[in-house]
C-alpha positions in Angstrom: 0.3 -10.8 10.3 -1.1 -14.0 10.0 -2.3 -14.0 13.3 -4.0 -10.7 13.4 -5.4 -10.8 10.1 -6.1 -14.9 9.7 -4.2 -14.1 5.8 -0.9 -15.0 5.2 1.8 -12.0 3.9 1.6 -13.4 0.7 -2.3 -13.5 0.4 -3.0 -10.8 1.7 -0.5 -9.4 -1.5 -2.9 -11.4 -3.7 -6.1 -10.1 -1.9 -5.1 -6.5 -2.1 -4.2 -6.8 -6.0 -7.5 -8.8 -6.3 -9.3 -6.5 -4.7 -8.0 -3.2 -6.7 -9.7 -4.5 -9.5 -13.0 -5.6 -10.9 -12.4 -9.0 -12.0 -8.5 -9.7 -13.1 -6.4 -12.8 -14.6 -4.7 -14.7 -12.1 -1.6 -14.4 -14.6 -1.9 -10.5 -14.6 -1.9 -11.1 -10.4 1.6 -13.3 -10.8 2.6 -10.6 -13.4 2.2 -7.7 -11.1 3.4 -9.2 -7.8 6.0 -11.3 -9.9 5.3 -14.3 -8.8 5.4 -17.8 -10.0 1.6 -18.9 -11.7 1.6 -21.9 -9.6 2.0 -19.8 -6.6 -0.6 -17.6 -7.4 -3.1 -20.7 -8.2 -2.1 -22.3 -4.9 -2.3 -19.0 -3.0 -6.4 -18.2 -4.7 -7.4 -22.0 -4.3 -6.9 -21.1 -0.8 -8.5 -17.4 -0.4 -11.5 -18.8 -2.6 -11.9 -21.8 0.1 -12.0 -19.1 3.0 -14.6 -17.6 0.9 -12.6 -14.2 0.0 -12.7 -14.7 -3.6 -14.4 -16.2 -6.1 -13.2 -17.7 -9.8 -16.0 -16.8 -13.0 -15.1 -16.8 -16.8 -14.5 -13.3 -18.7 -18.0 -12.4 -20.7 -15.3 -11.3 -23.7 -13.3 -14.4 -23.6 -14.9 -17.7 -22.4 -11.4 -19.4 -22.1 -10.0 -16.6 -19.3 -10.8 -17.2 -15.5 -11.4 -13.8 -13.8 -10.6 -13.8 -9.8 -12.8 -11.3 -7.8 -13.0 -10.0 -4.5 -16.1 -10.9 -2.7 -17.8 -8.7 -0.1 -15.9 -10.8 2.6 -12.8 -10.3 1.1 -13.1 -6.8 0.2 -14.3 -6.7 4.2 -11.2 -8.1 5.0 -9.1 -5.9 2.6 -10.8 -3.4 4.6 -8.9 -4.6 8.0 -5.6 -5.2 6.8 -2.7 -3.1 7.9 -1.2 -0.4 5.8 1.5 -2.5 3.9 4.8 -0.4 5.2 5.2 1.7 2.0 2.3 3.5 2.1 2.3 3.8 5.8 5.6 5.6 5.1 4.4 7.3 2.4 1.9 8.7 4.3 3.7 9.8 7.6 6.2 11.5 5.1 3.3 13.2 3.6 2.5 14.7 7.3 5.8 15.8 8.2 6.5 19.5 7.7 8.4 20.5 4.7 11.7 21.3 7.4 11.4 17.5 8.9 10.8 16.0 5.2 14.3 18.2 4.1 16.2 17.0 7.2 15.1 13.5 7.0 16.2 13.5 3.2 19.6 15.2 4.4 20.1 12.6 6.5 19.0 9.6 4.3 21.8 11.3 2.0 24.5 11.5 4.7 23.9 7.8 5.3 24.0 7.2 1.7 27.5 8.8 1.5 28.8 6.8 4.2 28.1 2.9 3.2 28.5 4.1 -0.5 31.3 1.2 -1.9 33.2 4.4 -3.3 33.8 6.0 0.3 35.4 2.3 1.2 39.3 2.2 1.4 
């Protein structure tokens, strides 16, 4: 990914949850993704110095630091790949209803077999 995109996995996590708000707490980021706060700071330090984000204080609370996509990151946003759930999600969604029912017969077969229960 890092190749295609020039963002790492991991920011472009932080990017995308950046980006799906209008202004948020770098805590509620790490929250969300459950990361570590340092992580978080280390990972927006370097997606504000490629000019994808940009730090401000909250209007409401002066001591909160809001993170904000700017139009180059939300341009960016814009050319990152599906992450794999929704691309599922979304091929699922286009199946018809016969390929979704075999598919989850199948998923349940599967299931069955590596359950630890079926393991003599």
């Amino acid at each position: 990914m890092t190749a295609a995109t020039g963002l790492s996995p991991s920011q472009a996590l932080v990017l995308r949850q950046i980006g799906a708000h209008n202004g948020i707490t770098p805590g509620s980021v790490a929250t969300t993704l459950r990361f570590g706060q340092a992580t978080i700071t280390n990972i927006v330090d370097k997606l504000v110095d490629a000019g994808f984000v940009t730090r401000t204080r909250s209007d409401n609370d002066k001591r909160q630091i809001l993170v904000k996509a700017t139009p180059e990151g939300v341009s960016r946003l814009a050319d990152l790949p599906l992450p794999l759930q929704a691309h599922f999600t979304r091929g699922f969604g286009e199946m018809a209803r016969w390929e979704q029912a075999m598919m989850l017969a199948m998923l349940e077969k599967l299931g069955d077999l590596i359950s630890v229960d079926n393991q003599a």
